[in-house]
LOMIVO-120309 format. One line per 10 residues: their letters; for each residue z, x, y of C-alpha. Coordinates in Angstrom, 3 decimals, decimal comma. Layout:
BEGIN
A	Z X Y | ...;
END
This chain:
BEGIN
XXXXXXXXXX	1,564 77,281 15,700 | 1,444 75,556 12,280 | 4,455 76,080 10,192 | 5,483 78,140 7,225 | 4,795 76,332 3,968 | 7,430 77,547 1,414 | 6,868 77,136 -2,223 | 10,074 75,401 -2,717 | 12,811 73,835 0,123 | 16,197 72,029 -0,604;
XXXXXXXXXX	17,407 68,683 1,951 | 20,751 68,052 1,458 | 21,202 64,097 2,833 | 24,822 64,554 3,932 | 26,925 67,520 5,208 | 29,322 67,164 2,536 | 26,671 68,421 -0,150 | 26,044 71,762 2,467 | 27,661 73,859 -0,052 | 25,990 72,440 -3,512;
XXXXXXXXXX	22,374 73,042 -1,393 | 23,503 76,360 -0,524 | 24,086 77,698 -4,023 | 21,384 75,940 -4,816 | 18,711 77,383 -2,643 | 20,340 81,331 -3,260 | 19,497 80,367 -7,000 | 15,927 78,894 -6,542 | 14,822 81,376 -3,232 | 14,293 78,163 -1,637;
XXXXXXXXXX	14,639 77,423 2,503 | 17,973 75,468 2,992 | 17,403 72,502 5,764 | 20,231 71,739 7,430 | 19,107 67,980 8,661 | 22,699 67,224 10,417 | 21,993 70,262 13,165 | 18,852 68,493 14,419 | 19,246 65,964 16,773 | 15,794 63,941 15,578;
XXXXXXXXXX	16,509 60,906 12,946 | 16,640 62,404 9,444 | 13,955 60,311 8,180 | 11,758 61,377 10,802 | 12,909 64,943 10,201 | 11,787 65,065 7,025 | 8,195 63,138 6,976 | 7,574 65,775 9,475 | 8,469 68,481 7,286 | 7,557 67,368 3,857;
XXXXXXXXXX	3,895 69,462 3,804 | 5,481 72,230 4,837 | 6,928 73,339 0,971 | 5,344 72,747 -2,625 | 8,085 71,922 -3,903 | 11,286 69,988 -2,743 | 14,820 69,078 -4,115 | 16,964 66,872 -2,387 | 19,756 66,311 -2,200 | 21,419 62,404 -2,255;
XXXXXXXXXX	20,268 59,016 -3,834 | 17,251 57,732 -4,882 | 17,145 55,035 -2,757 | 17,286 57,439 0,121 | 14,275 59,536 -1,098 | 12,124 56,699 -1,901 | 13,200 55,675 1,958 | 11,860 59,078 3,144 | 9,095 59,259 1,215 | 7,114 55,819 2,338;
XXXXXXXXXX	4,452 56,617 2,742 | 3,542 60,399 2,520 | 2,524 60,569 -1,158 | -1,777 60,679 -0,969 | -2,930 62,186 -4,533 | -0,313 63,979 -7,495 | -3,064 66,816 -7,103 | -2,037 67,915 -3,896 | 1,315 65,984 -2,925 | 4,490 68,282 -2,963;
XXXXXXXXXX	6,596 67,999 -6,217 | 10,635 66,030 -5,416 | 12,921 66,711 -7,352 | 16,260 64,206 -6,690 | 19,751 65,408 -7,577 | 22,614 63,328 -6,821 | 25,335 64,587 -4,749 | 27,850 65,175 -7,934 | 25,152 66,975 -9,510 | 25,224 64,782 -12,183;
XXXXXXXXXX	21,186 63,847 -12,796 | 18,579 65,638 -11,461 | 15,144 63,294 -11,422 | 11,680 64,416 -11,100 | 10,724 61,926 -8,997 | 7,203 62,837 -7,360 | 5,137 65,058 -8,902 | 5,883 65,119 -12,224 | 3,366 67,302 -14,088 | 0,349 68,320 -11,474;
XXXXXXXXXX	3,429 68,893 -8,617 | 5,669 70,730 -11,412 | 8,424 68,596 -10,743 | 9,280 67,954 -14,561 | 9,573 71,713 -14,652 | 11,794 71,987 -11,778 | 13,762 69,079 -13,012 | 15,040 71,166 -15,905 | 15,557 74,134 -13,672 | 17,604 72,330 -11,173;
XXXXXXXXXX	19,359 70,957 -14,377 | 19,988 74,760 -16,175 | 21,931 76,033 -12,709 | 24,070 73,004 -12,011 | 24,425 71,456 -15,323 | 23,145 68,042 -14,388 | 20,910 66,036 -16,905 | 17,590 66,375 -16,110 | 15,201 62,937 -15,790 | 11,792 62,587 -16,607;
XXXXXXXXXX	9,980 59,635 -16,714 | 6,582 60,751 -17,273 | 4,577 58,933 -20,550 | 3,383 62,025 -21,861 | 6,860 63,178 -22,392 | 7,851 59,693 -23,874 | 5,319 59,962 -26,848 | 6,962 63,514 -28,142 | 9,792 62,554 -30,232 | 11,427 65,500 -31,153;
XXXXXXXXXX	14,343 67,429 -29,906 | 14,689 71,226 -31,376 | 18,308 72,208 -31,034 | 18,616 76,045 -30,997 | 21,153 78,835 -31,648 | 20,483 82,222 -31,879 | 22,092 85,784 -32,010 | 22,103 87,914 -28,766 | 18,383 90,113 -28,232 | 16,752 87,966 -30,648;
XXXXXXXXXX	12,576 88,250 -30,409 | 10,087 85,304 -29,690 | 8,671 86,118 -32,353 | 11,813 85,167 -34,186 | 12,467 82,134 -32,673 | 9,258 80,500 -33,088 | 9,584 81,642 -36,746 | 12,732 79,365 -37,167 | 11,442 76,514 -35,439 | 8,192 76,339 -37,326;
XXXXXXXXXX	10,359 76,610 -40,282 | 12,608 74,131 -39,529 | 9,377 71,703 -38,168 | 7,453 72,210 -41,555 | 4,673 70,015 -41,338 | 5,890 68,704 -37,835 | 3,361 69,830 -35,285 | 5,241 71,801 -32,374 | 3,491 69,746 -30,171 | 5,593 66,671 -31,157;
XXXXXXXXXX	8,425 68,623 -29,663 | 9,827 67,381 -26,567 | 12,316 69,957 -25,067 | 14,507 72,291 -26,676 | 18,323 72,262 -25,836 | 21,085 75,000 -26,517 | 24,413 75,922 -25,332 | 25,463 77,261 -21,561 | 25,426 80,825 -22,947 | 22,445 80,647 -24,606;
XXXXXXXXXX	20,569 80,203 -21,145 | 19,321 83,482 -20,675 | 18,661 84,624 -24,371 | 15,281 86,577 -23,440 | 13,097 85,603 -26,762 | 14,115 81,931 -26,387 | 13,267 81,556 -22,809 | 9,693 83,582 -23,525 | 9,397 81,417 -26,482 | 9,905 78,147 -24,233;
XXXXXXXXXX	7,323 79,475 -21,677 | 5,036 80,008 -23,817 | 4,759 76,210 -25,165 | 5,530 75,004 -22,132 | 8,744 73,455 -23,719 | 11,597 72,903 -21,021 | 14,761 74,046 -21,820 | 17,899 71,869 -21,956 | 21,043 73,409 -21,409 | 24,274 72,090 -22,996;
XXXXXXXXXX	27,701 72,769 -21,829 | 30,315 74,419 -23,978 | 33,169 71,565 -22,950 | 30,407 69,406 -23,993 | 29,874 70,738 -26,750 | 33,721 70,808 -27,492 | 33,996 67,399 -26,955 | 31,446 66,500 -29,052 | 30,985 69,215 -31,818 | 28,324 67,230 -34,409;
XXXXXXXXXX	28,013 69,486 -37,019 | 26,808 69,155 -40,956 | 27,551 72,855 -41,746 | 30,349 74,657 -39,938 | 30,026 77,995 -39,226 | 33,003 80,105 -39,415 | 30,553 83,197 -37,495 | 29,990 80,864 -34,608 | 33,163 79,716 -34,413 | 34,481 83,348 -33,806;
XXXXXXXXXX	32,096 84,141 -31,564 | 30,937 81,307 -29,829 | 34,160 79,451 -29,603 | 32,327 76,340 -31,295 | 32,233 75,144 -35,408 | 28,249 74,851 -34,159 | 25,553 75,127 -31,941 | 22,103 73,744 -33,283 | 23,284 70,158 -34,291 | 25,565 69,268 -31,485;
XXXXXXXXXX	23,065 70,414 -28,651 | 20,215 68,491 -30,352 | 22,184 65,267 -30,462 | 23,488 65,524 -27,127 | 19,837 66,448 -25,451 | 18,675 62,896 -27,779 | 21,852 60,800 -27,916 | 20,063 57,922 -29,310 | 18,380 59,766 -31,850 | 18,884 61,370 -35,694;
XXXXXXXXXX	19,285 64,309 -37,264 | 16,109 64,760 -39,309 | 16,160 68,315 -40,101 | 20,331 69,551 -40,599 | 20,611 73,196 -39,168 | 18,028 75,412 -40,628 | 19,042 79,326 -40,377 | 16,189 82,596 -40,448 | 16,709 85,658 -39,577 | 19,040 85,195 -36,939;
XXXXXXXXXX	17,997 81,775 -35,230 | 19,259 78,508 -36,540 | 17,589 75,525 -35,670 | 17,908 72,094 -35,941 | 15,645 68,399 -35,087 | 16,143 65,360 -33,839 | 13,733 62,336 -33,748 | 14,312 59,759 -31,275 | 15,268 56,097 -32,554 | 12,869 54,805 -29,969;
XXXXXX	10,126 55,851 -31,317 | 10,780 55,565 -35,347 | 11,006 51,587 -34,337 | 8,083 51,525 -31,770 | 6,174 53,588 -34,811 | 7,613 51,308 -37,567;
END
């Protein structure tokens, strides 16, 4: 009988990290493998079953998943996309897969539900300099959104635009996640203690600060998302959305 493929599984390495994958896998629908009750050698365990999702995250170092992945890979048309996220859930790295797998994609996903920095490595990616930091009021449109960024971009093609970051309860604003879909712009979510820890901010608002419990959203979440980058374009307010950009350093000197 051939087995089940799933569109998307979760391998937690060690036993400890049972609970993380289990949150994990309610949040993503994924299948949950629990390698530990299976008396066949891990590795072994999963080579077997690595066709038999689209998609994996697991769970542990990178070391290990290189380790179990000797191998398998054939062609980034048809391999399954791995996703690595470290036992703290402190990085998650697309690590096969990147854009053909969706494994870019499902970094930043991985990254939105456990708060973990998501790592991509792919070139395309590396030539888009731009980070759009966005804050918005609740039930604001698409439409509206991509009316402040373009705004705030000017003569800046969108397509220099390499992910768009905001703050924890921004996550689920309905216009900017339709708005992100529709460019196929991940979205980076930033903590509020980060935030509070680091509150970078040109323009304090005294509305935000009331309701948001921060002098700023825009600025800070931009710099975080590019912390080796500037503020090009301060915090930029339309109807409702405020936006802000950051160019990466790396790329003014590569460029210079």
């Amino acid at each position: 009988m051939t087995a089940a493929v799933h569109e998307l599984a979760v391998w937690p390495v060690r036993r400890e990290s049972e609970a993380l994958a289990g949150r994990l896998a309610d949040e993503l629908g994924a299948a949950l493998h629990r390698p530990w009750q299976n008396a066949e050698r891990q590795l072994t365990a999963f080579q077997t079953a690595f066709h038999t999702a689209r998609a994996w995250v697991l769970i542990g170092a990178v070391g290990i998943a290189v380790r179990f992945l000797s191998g398998l890979p054939q062609s980034k048309h048809t391999d399954p996309a791995v996703v690595v996220l470290d036992d703290a859930a402190r990085f998650a790295v697309a690590l096969l897969g990147g854009h053909e797998g969706g494994a870019n994609a499902l970094a930043y996903r991985v990254a939105r539900l456990t708060g973990a920095v998501p790592v991509v490595t792919t070139a395309t990616e590396a030539t888009r300099p731009l980070t759009l930091g966005v804050g918005c009021r609740r039930g604001v449109s698409e439409e509206q959104v991509e009316a402040a960024v373009l705004h705030a971009l000017a003569a800046r093609p969108l397509t220099g635009v390499r992910e768009v970051a905001t703050v924890d309860l921004k996550a689920n604003e309905a216009g900017l996640l339709a708005f992100c879909k529709r460019h196929g712009l991940p979205l980076r979510v930033i903590a509020h203690a980060d935030i509070e820890a680091r509150p970078f901010v040109t323009q304090p608002s005294e509305w935000v600060q009331q309701n948001v419990g921060l002098p700023g959203v825009c600025e800070p979440c931009a710099l975080i998302a590019s912390p080796r980058g500037r503020l090009i374009v301060p915090k930029m307010a339309l109807n409702g959305v405020t936006v802000a950009v950051v160019e990466d350093r790396l790329h003014l000197e590569v460029s210079a």
